[in-house]
N, C-alpha and C positions, 0 to 999 in steps of 0.2 A: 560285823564280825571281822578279827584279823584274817587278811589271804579269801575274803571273799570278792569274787570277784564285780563289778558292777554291770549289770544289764540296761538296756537300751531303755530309755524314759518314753519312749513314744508303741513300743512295740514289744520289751521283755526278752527280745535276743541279747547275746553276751556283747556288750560295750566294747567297740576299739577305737571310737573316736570322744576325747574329753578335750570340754570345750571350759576355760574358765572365763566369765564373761561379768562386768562391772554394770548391774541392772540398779536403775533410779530407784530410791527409798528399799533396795533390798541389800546394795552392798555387792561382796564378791561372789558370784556363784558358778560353781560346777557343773555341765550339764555332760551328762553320757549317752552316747547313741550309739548305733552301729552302723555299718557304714552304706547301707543302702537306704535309712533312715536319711543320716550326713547329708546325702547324696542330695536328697528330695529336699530337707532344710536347706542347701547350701542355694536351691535353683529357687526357692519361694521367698530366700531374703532379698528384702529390698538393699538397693546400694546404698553404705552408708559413707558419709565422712569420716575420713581421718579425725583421730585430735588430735589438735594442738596440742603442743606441748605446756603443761602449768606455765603463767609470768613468774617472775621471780617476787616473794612476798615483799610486803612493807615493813617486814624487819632486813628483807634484804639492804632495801634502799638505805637504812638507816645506818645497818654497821658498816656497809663501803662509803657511804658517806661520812659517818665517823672515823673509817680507817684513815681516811684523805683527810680530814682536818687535820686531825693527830697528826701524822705523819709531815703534813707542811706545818703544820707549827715548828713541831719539835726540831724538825730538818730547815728550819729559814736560813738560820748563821753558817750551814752547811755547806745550803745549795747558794747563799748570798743574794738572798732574795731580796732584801733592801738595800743592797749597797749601791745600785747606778740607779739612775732615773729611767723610768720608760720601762719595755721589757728586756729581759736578759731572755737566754736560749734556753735555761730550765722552764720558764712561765710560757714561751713561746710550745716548746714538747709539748707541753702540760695542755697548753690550748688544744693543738693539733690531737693529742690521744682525745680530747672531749670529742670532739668534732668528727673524730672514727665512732668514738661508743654511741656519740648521738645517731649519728644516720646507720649505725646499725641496730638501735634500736628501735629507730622509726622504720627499721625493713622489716626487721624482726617482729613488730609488732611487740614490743616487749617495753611497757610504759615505765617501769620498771629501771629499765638498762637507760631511756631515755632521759628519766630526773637524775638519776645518778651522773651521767652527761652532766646536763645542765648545769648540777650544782657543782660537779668538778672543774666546770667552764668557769660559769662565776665567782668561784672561791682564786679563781685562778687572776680574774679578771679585774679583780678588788684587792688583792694582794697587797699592792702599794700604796693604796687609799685607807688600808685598815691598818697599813704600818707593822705588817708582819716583818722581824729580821731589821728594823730601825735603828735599836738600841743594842749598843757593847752586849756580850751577854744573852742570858735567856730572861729576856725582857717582859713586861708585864701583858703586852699583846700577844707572846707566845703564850704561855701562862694560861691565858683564857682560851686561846685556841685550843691547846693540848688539852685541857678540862672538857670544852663544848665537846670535841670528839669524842673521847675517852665516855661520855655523857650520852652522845650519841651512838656509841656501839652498845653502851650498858642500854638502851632504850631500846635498841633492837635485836638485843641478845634476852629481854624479857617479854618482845612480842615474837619471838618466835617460839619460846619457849611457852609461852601461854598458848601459842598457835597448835603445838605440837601437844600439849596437853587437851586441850581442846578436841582431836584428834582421836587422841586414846580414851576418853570420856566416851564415846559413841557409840551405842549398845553395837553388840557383833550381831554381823545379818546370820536371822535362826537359817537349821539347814534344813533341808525337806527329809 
């Protein structure tokens, strides 16, 4: 009933401690006590672990990894990524941020943060080998590059979107 108020689950006095708490195969649920109840639950729970914070999904990897192809393709003749031999200070940057997100990803524990590194490393590291920024122009090597990314965030803009459907499909946990 609306403006009723909730009573303690363990004892039937009036509830002023609401607990929302995330139970295996039940979902989100509400628990109401009162506070001398509280008290006695609070000394009988065993200690538990923090969580973790979620990794970031496999559609994350995918559209920051497609954002960075895109983006160095389309930006080669910008940044003059094939103009001198060796590396230049934008692919040198480019390394060095890999080389932060990786080992902060291996802190973080975040496997995630980690390939996204990696591939930003070696997209970086291949640059001149795949002839990104060679040719006068938005050359046939950009071309493909700006495709695979553009390919690769559409690829990760439909697993997450699957994910998130996925999601909402899940019966809602009944209430007591």
């Amino acid at each position: 009933m609306i403006g009723e108020k909730p009573t303690c689950e363990q004892c039937g006095q009036l509830a002023r401690v609401h607990i929302s708490d995330q139970v295996p195969g039940k979902g989100k649920v509400m628990r109401h006590l009162c506070l001398p109840c509280a008290e006695r639950t609070q000394q009988d729970a065993p200690l538990v672990e923090t969580a973790a914070a979620p990794p970031l999904s496999e559609a994350a990897v995918f559209l920051a990894t497609g954002a960075f192809v895109t983006t160095l393709s389309a930006s080669a003749d910008y940044v003059r990524l094939g103009e001198q031999p060796g590396f230049g200070w934008y692919q040198i940057a480019a390394i060095f941020i890999s080389i932060v997100l990786f080992l902060a990803g291996v802190v973080m524990r975040a496997t995630s943060i980690t390939l996204i590194a990696l591939l930003m490393g070696g997209l970086t590291l291949f640059a001149d080998w795949i002839k990104v920024g060679h040719v006068e122009g938005f050359g046939w090597h950009q071309r493909i590059g700006t495709a695979t990314g553009v390919a690769l965030m559409l690829w990760g803009l439909w697993l997450a979107r699957r994910r998130r459907k996925g999601n909402a499909t899940r019966p809602a946990p009944s209430a007591k």
